[in-house]
Every structure is written in structure tokens, then in C-alpha cells.
N, C-alpha and C positions, 0 to 999 in steps of 0.2 A: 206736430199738427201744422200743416201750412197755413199760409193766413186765410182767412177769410171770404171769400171771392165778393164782398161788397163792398162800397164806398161808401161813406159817411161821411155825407156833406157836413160843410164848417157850420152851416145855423144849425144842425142835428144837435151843436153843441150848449150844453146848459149852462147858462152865463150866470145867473145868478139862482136861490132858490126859489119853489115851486111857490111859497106865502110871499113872496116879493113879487112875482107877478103880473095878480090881480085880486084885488081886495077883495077879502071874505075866503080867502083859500088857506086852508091848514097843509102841513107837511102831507097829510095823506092824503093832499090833492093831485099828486102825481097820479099818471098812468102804468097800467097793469097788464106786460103780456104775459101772456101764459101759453105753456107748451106742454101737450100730454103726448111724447113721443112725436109724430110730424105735422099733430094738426095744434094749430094754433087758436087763440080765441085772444079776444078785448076786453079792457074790464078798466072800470076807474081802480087805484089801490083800496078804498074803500070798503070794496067787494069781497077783499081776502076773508072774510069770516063767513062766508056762503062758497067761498072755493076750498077750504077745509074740513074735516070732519071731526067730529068727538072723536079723543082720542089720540089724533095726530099730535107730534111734539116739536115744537120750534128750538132749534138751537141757537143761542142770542149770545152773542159775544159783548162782555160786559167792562171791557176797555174803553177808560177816556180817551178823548183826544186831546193830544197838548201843544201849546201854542209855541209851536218848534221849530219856528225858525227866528233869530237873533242878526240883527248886522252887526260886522265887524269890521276889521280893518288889516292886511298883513302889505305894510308898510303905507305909503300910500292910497294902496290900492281896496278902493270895496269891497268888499266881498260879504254873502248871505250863507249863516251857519244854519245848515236843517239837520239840526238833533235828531238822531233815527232811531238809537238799542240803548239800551242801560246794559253793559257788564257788569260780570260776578264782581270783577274787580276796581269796580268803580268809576271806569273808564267807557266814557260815550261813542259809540259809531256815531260818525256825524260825513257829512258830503258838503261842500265846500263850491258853491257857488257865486254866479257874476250875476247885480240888479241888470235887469234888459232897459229899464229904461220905462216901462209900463208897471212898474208897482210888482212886477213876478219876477222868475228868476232866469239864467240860462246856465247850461252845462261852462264851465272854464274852459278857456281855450289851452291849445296845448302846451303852448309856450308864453310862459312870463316871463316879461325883459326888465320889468321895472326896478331899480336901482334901489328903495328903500324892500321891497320883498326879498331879495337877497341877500341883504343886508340884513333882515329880521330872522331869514330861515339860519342862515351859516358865517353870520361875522364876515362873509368878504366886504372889500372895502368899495366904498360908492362909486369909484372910478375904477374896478376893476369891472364893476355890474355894467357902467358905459359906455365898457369898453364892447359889449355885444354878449357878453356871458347871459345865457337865458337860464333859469329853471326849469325842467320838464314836468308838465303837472301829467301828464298820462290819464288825463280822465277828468281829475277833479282839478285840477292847478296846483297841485302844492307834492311836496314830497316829506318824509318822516325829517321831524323837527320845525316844520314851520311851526311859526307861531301867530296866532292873530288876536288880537288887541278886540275885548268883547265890553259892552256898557256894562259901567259901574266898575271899573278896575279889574276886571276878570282878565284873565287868559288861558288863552286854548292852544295845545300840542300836538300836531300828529306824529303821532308813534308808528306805529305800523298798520298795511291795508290788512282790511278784514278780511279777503281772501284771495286767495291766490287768482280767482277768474279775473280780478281786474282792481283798479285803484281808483275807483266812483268814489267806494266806503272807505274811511280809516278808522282806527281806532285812535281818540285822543284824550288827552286829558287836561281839566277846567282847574284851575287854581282861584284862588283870590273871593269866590263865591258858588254857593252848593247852584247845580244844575237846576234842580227843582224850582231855587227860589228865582235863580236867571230870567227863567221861562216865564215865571210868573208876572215878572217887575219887567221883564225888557220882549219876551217874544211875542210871536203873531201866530196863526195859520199859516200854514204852508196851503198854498194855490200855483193854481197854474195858469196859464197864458191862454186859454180858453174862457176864463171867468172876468168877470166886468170889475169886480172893483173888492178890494179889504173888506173881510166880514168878521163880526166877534164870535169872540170861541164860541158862545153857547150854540151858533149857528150849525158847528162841527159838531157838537155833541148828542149824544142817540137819546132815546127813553133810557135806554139801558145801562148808560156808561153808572161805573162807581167809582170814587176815587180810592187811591191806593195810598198808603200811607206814608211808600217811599218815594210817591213822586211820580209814579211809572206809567205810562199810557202807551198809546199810539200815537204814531207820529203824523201819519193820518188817519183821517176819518174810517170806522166800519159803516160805511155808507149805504150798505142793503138796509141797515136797518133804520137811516132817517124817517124812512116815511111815516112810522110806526108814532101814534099819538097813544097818550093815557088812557083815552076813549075808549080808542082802539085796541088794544090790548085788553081792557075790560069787557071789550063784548066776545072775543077768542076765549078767554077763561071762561066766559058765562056759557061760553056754546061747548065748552068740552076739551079745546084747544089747551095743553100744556107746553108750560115753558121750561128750560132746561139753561143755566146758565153757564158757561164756560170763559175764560179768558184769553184771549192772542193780543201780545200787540204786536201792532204791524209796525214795519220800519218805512222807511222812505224807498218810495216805488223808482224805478229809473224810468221816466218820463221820455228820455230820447230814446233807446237800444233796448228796453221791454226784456231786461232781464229777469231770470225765475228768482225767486224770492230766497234770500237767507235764511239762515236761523233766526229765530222769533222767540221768546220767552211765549208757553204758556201755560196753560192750569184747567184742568178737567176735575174740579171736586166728586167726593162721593157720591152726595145726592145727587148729582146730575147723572153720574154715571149708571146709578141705579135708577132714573126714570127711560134713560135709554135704551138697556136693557130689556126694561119692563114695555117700553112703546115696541119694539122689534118682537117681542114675546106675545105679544097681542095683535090686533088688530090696526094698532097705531102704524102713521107715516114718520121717519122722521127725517124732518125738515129742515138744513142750516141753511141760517139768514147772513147768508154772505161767504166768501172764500173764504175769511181768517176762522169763521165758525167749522168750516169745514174742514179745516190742516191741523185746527186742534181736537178736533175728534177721532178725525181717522189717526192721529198720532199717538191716542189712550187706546184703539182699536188693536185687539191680536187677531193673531191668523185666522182665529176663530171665531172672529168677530165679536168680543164681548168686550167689551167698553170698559177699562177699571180705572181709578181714580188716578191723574200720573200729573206732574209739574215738573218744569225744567224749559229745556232747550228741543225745539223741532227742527231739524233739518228736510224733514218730510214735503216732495213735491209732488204730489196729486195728479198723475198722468193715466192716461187710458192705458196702459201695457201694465200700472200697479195697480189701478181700478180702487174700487171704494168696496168700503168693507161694512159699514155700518148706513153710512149718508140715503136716503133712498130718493128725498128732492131736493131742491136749491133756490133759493129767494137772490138774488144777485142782480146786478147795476147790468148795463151796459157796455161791453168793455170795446176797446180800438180793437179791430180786425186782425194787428199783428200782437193783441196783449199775448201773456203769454199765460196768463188768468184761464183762456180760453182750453188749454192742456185739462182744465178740473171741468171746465162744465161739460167738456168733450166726456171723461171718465164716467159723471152721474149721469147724463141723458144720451150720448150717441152722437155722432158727428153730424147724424142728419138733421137729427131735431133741432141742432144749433144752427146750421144751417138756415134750414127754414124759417127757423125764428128768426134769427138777425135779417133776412130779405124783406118779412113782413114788417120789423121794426123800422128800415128805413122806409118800404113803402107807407107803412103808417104816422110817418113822420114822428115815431117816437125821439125822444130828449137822453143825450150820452152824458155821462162822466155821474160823479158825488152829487149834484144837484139835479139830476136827470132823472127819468123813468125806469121802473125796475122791471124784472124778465121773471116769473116763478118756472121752476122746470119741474112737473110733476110723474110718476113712472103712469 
């Protein structure tokens, strides 16, 4: 899917959240477009339980978010660990960045010259590093075997990248203290360079997140579903609206280069799979609230479209030439022009519809990114 053909000016951008604002506004004070095929309409989020019907089922991704990003050190040099996958084998995908200088982070540049980093990756000697010998970081700054130096005595390895498309991710591994308890004691949220200033986890966190007991979350936020209040959620069940729970977590997004998403851990239980079933057998819509609700669904989906109970690993990327097999609408953020997010809303609603929408959202000065206004796409 080419990009986009519109701009999104830089205040389009959501700096802080919607209850930070202006006082007296809850999360579901964001705005609501919606799109039934190419005609659009406006709505506070509020409104969502009069733009549903008995019946329809919400698919709710029920992944924490974890506060996954850690400063570190490989030699001298600063560096920002964002924690992204848990492997089978114990071993963290993590991406290896530089503080900018504003509280966020920026991609590593390509070449590290610095005399204690090569020194920490491969035992050469401090006068051979200045003498001009760089390390190539290919992406992320570092190559298999660095090491960086994490609070509280930890340390972290890269062993190998996680895949062959490029060397953003590696896999590495934490000694000296469990990952879980790191994050707890030493990390933050992960942000980006569009938002105003540190905010606490619970800000990250949905209605719907649950914790897990190994520790496991998302590494960012499933952000379709902030807007959603306890309220709110109670008046959808009173009016008919079922929910259906599912798990993805998501990894660390590539901010610069809108790479397609890797493999993800997730979990389509039974009973979910048998209300979704039951919503496509009836009269019901069904609904996921967000992309990671949607790559865990359609990856429990057979050819035949029946939903069964399945966990593991998804490789599954959601393009219009694979199309969707179960999804019939989508609750979803905002995405940048060249995301590549954009390939799944193309699949459930048609290239025009998204079109359309996103021209109206900038003409209506709708708000981008995790703190932004959300888009519903209804058939």
C-alpha cells in the first residue's frame, strides 16, 4: 500500500493524554471518527454505545504494558534498553538505543568509535579502539556480544539479531537480575519524541490489561483501547455489546523505517473463541479494538473461518492480498501515512474508506499517535 496521500501536521500530534488536557475530562474524552465504507461521521468516543448494537462483540486485547525501557551503559557510552519479546528460551528481544537529549530516545548511529564500547564488546585494547577501529552497529549500534552494564548490577548480551530483515532487534540475555523484577525497580515507558514529558505506567495501561504471572506484557501500549472507562464498558454490556478477551503482546514498533511487525506471543482462549463464533453465527458484528486484537484473531482463524482456541507465536501480517477471515470492524488509533499498520485497515475496510477517513481526520483536526483520537471502521 503506498502511503498515504495526506500530511499530518506536527500539532495533529498528541503530546500528552486526553484527562491531562482540560479538567473534568476522563480517557473517553477523546474524539470518534467513524467510517461506514466512504462516508464518514463525528462523534465524541463517548457515543460508542449508540454506534453499536446488541449483539456485536468487541475483541479486547488484554496485555499489560511494561515499563520497558532501562538506561544503560556499554562503556562509556549511554545507551536506552527497550525491552520488546520474552523468548521460549529466556532470552529478551530488546533494541538498543541513544537518549536524544529531550527525555526520548533516537535510532544509534551507525558507527561507534568509542574506545571503552570496544573494549566491552571484544577485549580489544583502548589504544587499538583510538587508533580509528569503529564497531558497526547496522541499525541498532552494537553487534553479537556486546555488553551493557544495566542498574542494580545486571547485564545484558547480544547474542544474535532476531531476524534476518535487519539488526534494529536482537536477541540477548540479562544475568545478575530476573527481567520482570528490572523493569519494575529501574524501567519507564517507552515514548516518543512527539510527547511532552514522562508519564507513569498506569497512564499506559487499558481497562483491560491483566497481569501475567511471568512478567509478560507489551512493550507498548494497546492503545485503541485507552479510551475505554469502567463506565463505559458497563453501559455496552447493559445495551447488548459483548466482550471477548484475547492476548498479543506487542514488541517495540520501528519509529524511524515503519517496519511490519514480528512475531508476537499470543492466546485466543476457548471462550472467546466460542463467542466469536457464536457473534459471526448470528446477527453480531465483530469488532477488534486495535491491530494486536486483530493479528491475534485472524491467526486462531482457518480457512474456514472458525475461530479455535490456539497460543503460541504469530508471524501473521494482515494485508489486503490475505484479507480477513473473521474481523468484520476495527476500533484503531491513528496511524502516520507511511505506518505499515495501515496494510490491516486497508484489508477490513477498503483503501477508499481509509482514504477518506484519514483526509476528513486532518481536515477535522483530529489528534495522532497512543494519546490521540481513535478512527472506528464499521462494514
Amino acid at each position: 500500500m503506498p502511503a498515504l496521500a495526506v500530511g499530518v501536521p506536527e500539532e495533529l500530534s498528541a503530546r500528552v493524554p486526553v484527562e491531562q488536557r482540560e479538567p473534568g475530562l476522563d480517557r473517553d474524552g477523546v474524539r470518534l471518527l467513524v467510517s461506514r465504507g466512504t462516508e464518514v461521521s463525528h462523534h465524541a468516543f463517548a457515543e460508542l454505545p449508540g454506534l453499536l448494537r446488541a449483539g456485536d462483540l468487541l475483541v479486547v486485547n488484554t496485555s499489560p504494558t511494561l515499563a520497558a525501557a532501562v538506561d544503560g551503559r556499554v562503556g562509556h557510552a549511554r545507551v536506552v534498553v527497550h525491552f520488546s519479546t520474552r523468548g521460549d528460551d529466556g532470552r529478551w528481544a530488546v533494541e538498543l538505543r541513544e537518549p536524544d537529549g529531550r527525555g526520548t530516545t533516537r535510532a544509534r548511529t551507525e558507527m561507534t568509535r568509542t574506545t571503552h564500547a570496544r573494549t566491552e564488546m571484544t577485549g580489544v585494547p583502548r589504544a587499538r579502539a583510538e587508533e580509528g577501529e569503529g564497531v558497526e552497529g547496522r541499525g541498532c549500534g552494537g553487534l553479537a556480544g556486546t555488553r551493557v552494564r544495566l542498574p542494580g548490577g545486571a547485564r545484558l548480551v547480544l547474542e544474535e539479531p532476531l531476524s534476518a530483515r535487519g539488526e534494529r532487534l536482537w536477541w540477548a540475555r540479562v544475568s545478575g537480575a530476573g527481567v520482570p523484577a528490572l523493569l519494575r525497580e529501574h524501567g519507564r515507558p517507552i515514548r516518543y519524541s512527539y510527547t511532552e514529558r514522562d508519564q507513569p505506567l498506569s497512564v499506559y495501561q487499558t481497562v483491560f490489561a491483566l497481569p501475567y504471572a511471568d512478567g509478560t506484557g507489551s512493550a507498548e501500549m494497546p492503545s485503541a483501547a485507552r479510551p475505554f472507562t469502567a463506565g463505559l464498558v458497563a453501559e455496552l454490556v447493559s445495551r447488548g455489546v459483548q466482550f471477548a478477551p484475547v492476548t498479543l503482546h506487542t514488541g517495540v514498533a520501528s519509529a524511524e523505517s515503519h517496519e511490519p511487525p514480528y512475531p508476537e506471543r499470543f492466546a485466543v482462549p476457548e471462550a472467546s473463541a466460542r463467542l466469536i463464533n457464536a457473534a459471526r453465527a448470528g446477527d453480531g458484528r465483530v469488532v477488534a479494538v486495535g491491530t494486536t486484537a486483530v493479528r491475534a484473531v485472524e491467526s486462531a482463524a482457518g480457512a474456514d473461518g472458525v475461530v479455535r482456541a490456539r497460543a503460541g507465536w504469530t508471524d501473521l501480517v494482515v494485508t489486503p492480498e490475505r484479507g480477513v477471515r473473521v474481523v468484520e470492524g476495527l476500533l484503531t488509533g491513528l496511524h502516520e501515512p507511511e505506518a505499515s499498520h495501515l496494510l490491516m485497515l486497508e484489508a477490513v475496510a477498503g483503501r477508499a474508506a481509509i482514504d477518506r477517513g484519514y483526509e476528513a481526520a486532518v481536515r477535522g483536526r483530529y489528534l495522532w499517535h497512543e494519546f490521540g483520537d481513535v478512527h472506528l471502521l464499521l462494514p
